[in-house]
C-alpha positions in Angstrom: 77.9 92.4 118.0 75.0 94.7 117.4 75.6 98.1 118.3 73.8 100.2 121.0 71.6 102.2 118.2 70.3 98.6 116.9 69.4 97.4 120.0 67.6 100.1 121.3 65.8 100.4 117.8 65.3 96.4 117.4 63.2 97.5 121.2 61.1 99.8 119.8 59.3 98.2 117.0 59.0 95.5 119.4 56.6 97.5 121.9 54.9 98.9 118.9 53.4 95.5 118.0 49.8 94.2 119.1 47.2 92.3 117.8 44.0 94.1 117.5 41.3 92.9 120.1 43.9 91.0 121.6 45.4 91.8 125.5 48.5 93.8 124.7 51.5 92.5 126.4 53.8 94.9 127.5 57.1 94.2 125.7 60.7 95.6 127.2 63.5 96.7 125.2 66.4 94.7 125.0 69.1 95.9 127.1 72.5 96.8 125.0 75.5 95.1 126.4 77.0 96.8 128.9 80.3 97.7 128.5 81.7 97.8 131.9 80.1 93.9 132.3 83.6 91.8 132.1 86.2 94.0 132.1 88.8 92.6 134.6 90.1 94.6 137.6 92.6 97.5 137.1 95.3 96.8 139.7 97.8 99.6 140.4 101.3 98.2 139.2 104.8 98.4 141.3 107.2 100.3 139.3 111.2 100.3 139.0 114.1 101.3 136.8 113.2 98.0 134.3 116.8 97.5 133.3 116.4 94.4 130.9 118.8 91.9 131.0 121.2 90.0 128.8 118.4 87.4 128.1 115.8 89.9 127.1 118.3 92.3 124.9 118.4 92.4 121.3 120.4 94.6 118.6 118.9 95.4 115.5 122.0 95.5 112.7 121.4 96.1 108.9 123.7 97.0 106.2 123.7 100.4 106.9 125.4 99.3 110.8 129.1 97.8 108.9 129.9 101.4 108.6 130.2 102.1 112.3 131.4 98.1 113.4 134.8 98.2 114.8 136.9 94.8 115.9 137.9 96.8 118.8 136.3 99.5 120.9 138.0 103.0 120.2 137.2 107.0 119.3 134.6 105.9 117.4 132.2 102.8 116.2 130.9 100.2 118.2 133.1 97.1 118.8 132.1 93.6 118.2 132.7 92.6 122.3 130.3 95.3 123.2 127.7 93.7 120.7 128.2 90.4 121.6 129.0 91.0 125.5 125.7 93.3 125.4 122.9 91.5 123.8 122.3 87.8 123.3 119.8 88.2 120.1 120.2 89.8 116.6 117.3 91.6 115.2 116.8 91.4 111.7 114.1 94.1 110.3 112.7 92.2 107.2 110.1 93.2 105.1 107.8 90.3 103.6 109.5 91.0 99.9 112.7 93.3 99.7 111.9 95.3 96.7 115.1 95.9 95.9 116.7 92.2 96.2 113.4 91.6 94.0 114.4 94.1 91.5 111.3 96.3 91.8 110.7 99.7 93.1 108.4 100.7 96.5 105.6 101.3 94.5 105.9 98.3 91.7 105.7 94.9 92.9 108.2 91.8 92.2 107.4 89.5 89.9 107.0 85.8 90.8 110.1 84.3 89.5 112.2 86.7 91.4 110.4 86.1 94.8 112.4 83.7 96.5 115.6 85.9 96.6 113.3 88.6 97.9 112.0 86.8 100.4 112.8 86.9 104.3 115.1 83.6 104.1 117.4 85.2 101.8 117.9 88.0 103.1 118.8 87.0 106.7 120.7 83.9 105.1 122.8 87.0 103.4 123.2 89.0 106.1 124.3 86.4 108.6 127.0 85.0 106.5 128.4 88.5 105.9 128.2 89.5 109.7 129.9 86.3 110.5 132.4 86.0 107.5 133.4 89.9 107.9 133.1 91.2 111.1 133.2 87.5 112.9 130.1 88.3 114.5 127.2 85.4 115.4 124.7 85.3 118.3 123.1 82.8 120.3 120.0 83.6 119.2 118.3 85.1 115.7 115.2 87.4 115.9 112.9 88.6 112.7 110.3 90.5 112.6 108.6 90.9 109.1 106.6 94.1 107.9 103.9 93.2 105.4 103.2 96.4 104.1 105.6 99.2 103.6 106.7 101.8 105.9 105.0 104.4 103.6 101.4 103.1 105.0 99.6 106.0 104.6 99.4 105.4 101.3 96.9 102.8 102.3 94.6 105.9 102.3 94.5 105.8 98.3 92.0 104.3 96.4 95.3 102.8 94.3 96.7 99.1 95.3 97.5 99.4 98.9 101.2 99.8 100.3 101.1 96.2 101.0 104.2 93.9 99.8 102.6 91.9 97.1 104.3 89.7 94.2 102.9 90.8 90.6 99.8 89.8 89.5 98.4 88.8 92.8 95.6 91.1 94.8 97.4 92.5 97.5 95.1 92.4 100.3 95.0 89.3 102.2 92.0 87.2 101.6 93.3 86.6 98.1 94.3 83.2 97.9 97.8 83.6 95.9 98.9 86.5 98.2 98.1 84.3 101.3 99.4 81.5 99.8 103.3 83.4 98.7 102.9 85.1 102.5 102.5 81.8 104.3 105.5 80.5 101.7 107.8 83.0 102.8 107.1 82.1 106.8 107.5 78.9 106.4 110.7 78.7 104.7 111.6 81.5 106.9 111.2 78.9 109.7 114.1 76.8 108.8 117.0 79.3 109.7 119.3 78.7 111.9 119.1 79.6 115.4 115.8 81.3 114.9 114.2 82.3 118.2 111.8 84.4 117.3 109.7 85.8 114.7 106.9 88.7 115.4 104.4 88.5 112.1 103.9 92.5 110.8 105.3 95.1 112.9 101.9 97.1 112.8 98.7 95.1 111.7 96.3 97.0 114.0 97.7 100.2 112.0 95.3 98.2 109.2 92.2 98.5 111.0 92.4 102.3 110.5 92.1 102.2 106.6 89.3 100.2 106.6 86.7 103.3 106.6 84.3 104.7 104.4 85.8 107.5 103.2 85.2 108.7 100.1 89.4 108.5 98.9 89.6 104.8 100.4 88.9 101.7 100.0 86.1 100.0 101.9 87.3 96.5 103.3 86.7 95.6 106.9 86.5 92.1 106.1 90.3 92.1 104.9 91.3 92.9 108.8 90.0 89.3 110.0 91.5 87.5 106.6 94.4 89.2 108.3 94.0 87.6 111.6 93.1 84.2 109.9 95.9 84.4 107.8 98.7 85.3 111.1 97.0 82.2 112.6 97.9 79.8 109.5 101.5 81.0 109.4 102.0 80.4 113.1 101.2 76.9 112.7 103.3 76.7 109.3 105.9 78.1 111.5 105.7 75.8 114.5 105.1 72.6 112.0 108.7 73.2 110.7 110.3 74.7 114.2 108.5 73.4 117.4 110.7 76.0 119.7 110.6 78.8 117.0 108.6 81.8 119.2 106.1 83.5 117.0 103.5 86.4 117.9 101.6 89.3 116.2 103.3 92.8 116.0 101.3 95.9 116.8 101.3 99.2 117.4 100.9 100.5 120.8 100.6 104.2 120.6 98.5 103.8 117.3 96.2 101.6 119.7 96.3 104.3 122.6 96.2 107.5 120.4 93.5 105.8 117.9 91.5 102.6 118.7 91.3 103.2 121.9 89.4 106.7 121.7 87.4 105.6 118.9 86.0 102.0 120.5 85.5 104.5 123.7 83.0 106.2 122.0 81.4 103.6 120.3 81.3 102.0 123.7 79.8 105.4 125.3 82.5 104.8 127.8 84.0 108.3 129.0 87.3 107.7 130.0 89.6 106.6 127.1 92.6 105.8 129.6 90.4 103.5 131.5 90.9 99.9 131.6 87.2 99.0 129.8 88.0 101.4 126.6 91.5 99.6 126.4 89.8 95.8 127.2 87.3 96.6 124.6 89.7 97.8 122.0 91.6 94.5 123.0 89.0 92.1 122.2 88.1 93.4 119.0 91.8 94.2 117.5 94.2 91.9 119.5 92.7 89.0 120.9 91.5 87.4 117.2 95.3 87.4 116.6 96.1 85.3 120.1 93.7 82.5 119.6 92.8 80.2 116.6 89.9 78.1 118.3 87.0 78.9 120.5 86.9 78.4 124.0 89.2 78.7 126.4 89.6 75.1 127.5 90.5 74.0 124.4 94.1 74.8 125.1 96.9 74.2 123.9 94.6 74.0 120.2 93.3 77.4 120.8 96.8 79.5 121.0 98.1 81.3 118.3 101.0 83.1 119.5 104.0 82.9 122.1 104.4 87.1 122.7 102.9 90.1 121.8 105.1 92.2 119.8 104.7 96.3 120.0 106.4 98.6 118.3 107.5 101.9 121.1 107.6 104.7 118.7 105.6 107.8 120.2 104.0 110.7 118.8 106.4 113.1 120.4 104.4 116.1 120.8 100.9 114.2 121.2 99.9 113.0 124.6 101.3 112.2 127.0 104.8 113.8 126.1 103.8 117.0 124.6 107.2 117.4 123.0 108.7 116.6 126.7 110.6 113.0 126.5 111.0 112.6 130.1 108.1 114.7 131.7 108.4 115.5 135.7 105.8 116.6 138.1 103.2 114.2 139.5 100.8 115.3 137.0 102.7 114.8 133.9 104.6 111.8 135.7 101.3 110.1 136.2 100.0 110.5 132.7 102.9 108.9 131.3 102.3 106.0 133.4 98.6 106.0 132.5 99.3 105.5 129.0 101.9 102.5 129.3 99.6 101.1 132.2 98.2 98.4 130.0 101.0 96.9 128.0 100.7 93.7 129.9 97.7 93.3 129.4 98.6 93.1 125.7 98.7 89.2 126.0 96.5 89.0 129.2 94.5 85.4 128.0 94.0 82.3 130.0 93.9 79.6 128.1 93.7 76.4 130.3 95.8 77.7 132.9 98.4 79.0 130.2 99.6 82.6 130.0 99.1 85.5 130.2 101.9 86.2 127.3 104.5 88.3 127.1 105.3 91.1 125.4 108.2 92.2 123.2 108.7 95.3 122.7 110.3 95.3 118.4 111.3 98.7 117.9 111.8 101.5 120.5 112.5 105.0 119.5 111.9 108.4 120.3 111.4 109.6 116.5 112.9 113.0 115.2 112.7 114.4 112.3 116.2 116.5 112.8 119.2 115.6 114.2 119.5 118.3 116.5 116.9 116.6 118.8 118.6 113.3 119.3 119.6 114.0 122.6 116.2 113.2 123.7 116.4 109.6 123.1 118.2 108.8 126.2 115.4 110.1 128.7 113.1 109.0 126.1 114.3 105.5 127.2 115.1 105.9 130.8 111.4 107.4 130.8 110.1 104.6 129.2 112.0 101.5 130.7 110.3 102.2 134.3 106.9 102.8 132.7 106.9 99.3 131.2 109.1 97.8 134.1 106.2 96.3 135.4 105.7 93.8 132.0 106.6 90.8 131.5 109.2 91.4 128.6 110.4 88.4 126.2 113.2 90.5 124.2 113.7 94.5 123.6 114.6 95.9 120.6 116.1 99.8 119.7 114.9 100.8 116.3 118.6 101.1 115.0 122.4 100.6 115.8 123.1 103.4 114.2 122.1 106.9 112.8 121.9 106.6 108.8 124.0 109.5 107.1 121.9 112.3 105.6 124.3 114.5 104.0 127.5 113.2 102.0 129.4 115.1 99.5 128.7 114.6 95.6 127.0 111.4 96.6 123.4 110.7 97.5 123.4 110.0 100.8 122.4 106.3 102.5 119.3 108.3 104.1 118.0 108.9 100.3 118.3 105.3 99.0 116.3 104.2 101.8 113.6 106.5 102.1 113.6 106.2 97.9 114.0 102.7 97.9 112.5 100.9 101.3 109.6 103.7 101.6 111.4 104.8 105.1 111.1 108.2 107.0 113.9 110.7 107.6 113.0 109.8 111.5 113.7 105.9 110.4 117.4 107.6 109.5 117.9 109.8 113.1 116.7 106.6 115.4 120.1 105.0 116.4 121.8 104.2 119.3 125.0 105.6 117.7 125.4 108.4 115.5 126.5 107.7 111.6 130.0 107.7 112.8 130.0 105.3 115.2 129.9 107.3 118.4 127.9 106.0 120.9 124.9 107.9 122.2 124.0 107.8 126.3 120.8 105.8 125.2 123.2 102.9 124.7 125.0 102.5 128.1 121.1 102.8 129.4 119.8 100.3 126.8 122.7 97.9 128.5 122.4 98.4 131.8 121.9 95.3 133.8 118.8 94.9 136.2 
């Protein structure tokens, strides 16, 4: 789409032109689009507590979580009948290649003969067998959501190799044909594991949009972002080929989309309000909807869907807007701004394709991320806050960001916190976003996480 500038230039030379001797016909300037033209109407949504049920809950366990397991509840851990009373779904956080499984560092890459113990498949296949053999743990039902770039992703910024997973040798941006070919590999072996439910694709792929700019430290690819969207679109039907039932979906970032996109398509758009529903249905259709549809127009369903859910990740910037450092704001004013910003999230999958949809939404990670442990109280209002914003989505599983706290200090040892922010690219706010703390004991966000509707 041409922007406004082009069309009102484009208008211009056209009144400028006339034959000499000729009657000069008045010629009009083409109108730009106009952005308010189909955006749909913004209906004020009913709100309650949004307790989520046994159906929709999901844990998140890792390694890092055995610490804190118990076979019965007690002083301190988490016992297996409150895991498996509490949530029907196990989240597995996977990245496309685990570096480490791979043998390579974050910033290195693994080489190719090493790839299939590094991908997704084998690491869940590990997991699962130890949760089951050693704590005697299973669920009903198995949920993975795979990052395909690090956690580190601001070092997308740098004119080096992008922090995207990527097996050595290969290009690692995704219209290069062995990277999309190893990618859609992974997925589709990935496909075959037992009990899968669900799989979101990237936790974050509109956060790739962002480094697509011509500044003078980074690269300049806007073409990669729809290889991206083509690519999603192959693996979900790699994924259903194998797995018919298998869910899969996109996973994005909300408050980079409210806090970034959003304002910036706004202004490109000339339209004021950035908390209004055209700046967020613009920013839709040029970020999310490529991602939710593989083939023209609507009535080609079911050959034009591309996903089963929206995944988000729920992981505010804590003293941006509209929190301000506050995790459960009060007064109308601040109540209503809080509100505002989570107005949309339904619309996150709002398509009609032949009578199907609109989608729902999952929300992957939730967290109210801290830097220090001090402020980890705030995750419970964080949560209660957040649960009757959303209540009014439609929600196909909900995820916390962690069991449990990762320790940051241990005696004459380098603490678990440092081999994962060394060795998986994670943040010190990744280590301080559990629902326990790193010796088991259970934080208030937990009972609220498992309270029944």
């Amino acid at each position: 789409m041409r922007s406004r500038a082009a069309f009102l230039l484009s208008g211009a030379l056209v009144a400028g032109l006339g034959a000499c001797g000729e009657q000069e016909v008045k010629q009009v300037a083409p109108t730009p689009p106009d952005p308010l033209a189909d955006v749909p109407e913004d209906a004020v949504p009913e709100l309650d507590d949004g307790h989520w049920g046994f159906e929709q809950r999901a844990i998140p366990l890792d390694t890092e979580d055995f610490a804190v397991l118990q076979a019965e509840d007690g002083a301190a851990g988490v016992s297996i009948e409150v895991l498996r009373g509490g949530f029907k779904s196990l989240v597995l956080n996977l990245p496309y290649l685990d570096y480490l499984r791979g043998g390579a560092g974050t910033n290195d890459c693994v080489d190719a003969e090493d790839a299939s113990d590094a991908f997704p498949l084998a690491s869940a296949r590990a997991f699962i067998d130890r949760l089951e053999s050693q704590e005697g743990l299973t669920f009903d039902a198995i949920i993975v959501n795979v990052d395909l770039m690090n956690p580190q992703r601001a070092d997308l910024a740098s004119p080096r190799v992008p922090a995207i997973y990527h097996i050595c040798g290969q290009d690692p941006f995704f219209g290069d044909p062995e990277h999309r070919a190893s990618i859609l590999q992974a997925f589709t072996e990935l496909a075959a594991l037992p009990n899968l439910a669900y799989v979101t694709v990237g936790t974050e792929l509109n956060k790739y949009t962002f480094y697509q700019t011509p500044e003078p430290d980074r690269r300049l690819v806007p073409e990669d972002y729809v290889n991206l969207a083509t690519l999603y679109r192959e693996i979900y039907t790699a994924v259903k080929a194998v797995s018919p039932d298998v869910k899969v979906g996109p996973g994005f970032s909300w408050d980079f989309m409210m806090s970034v996109s959003v304002p910036s398509i706004a202004t490109e758009y000339g339209i004021s309000d950035p908390r209004s529903i055209a700046a967020f249905y613009r920013t839709w259709q040029r970020t999310i909807y490529p991602f939710l549809v593989s083939a023209g127009t609507p009535n080609q369903f079911p050959n034009g869907l591309s996903a089963d859910f929206v995944g988000l990740t729920m992981l505010p910037d804590t003293e941006a807007d509209p929190f301000q450092g506050d995790p459960a704001p009060t007064g109308d004013e601040a109540i209503a701004d809080v509100e505002a910003y989570y107005r949309f999230v339904p619309r996150m999958g709002a398509l009609e394709l032949g009578g199907a949809g609109p989608l729902p939404v999952a929300f992957t990670q939730i967290d109210w991320p801290v830097k220090s442990g001090s402020f980890r109280n705030q995750k419970a209002p964080f949560l209660e806050t957040f649960k009757r914003s959303v209540s009014h989505a439609d929600v196909a599983f909900a995820a916390w960001r962690r069991m449990s706290d990762v320790l940051t200090d241990l005696d004459g040892q380098t603490p678990p916190c440092d081999r994962l922010i060394e060795g998986y690219g994670q943040t010190k706010e990744f280590c301080n976003s559990g629902l326990t703390n790193d010796t088991g004991s259970n934080r208030d966000a937990l009972q609220i996480f498992l309270t029944d509707p």
